[in-house]
C-alpha positions in Angstrom: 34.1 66.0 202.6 30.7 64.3 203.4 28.6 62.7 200.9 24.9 63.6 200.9 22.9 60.0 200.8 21.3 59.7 197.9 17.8 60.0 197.5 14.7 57.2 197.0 14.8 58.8 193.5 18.5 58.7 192.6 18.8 55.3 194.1 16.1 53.7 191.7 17.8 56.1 188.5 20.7 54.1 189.4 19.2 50.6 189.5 17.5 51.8 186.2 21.0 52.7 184.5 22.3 49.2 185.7 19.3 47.1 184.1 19.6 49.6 181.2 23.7 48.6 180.3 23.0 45.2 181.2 20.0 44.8 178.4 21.9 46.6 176.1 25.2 44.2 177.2 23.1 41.1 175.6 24.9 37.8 175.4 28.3 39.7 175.4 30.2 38.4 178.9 31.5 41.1 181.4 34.9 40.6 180.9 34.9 41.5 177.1 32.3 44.4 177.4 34.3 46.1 181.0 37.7 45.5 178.5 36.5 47.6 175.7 35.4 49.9 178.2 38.4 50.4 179.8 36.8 49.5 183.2 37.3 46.7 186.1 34.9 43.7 185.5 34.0 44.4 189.6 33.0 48.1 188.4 30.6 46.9 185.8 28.9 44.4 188.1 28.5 47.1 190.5 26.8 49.8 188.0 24.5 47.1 186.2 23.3 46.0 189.7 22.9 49.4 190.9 25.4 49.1 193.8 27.2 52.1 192.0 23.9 54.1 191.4 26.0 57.6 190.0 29.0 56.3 188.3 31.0 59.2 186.8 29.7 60.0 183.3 33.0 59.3 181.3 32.4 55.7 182.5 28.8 55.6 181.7 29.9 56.8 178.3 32.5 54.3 177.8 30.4 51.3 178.7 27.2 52.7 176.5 30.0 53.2 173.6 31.4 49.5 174.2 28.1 47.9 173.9 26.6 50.2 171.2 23.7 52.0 173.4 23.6 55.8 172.0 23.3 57.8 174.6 20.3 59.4 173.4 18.6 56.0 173.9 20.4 56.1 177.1 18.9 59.4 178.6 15.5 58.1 176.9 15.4 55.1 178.8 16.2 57.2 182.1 13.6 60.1 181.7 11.0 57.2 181.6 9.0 56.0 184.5 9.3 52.0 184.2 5.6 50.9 183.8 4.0 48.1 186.4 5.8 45.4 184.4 8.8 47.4 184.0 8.1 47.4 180.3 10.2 50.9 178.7 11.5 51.9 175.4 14.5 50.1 175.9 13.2 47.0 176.7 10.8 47.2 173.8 13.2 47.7 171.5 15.8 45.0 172.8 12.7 42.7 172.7 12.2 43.5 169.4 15.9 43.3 167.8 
């Protein structure tokens, strides 16, 4: 089976769902929040720096439910273009918490 390369688009989605986890990760270390999550610590450093840009959902899911991000927030923070500062929803509200 070959893999279709992903595209300019997917690849910066991905990078966005990294930074996204890793706000919503806070002061919490890596090895506590991939723990909870059920996942390798080398697997969460991959998907927050975007080196796994389409990790399979379950995954997603588990780290979002380890570190408290509802996934409504989740897809929010996705749909949304990032602005010239890379200021989003997300961010905002991390920033104000």
């Amino acid at each position: 089976m070959v893999r279709v390369p992903l595209s300019e688009a997917e690849r910066l989605r991905g990078e966005r769902l990294g930074v996204a986890l890793r706000g919503a990760r806070g002061d919490r270390s890596m090895v506590e929040v991939a723990s909870e999550a059920g996942i390798s610590v080398e697997t969460l450093r991959k998907i927050e720096t975007g080196r796994i840009p389409t990790p399979a959902f379950f995954t997603v899911l588990a780290i979002a439910d380890a570190v408290g991000l509802p996934l409504d927030d989740l897809r929010t923070e996705l749909a949304e273009t990032p602005g010239a500062d890379g200021d989003t929803a997300l961010s905002r509200s991390a920033d104000a918490g």
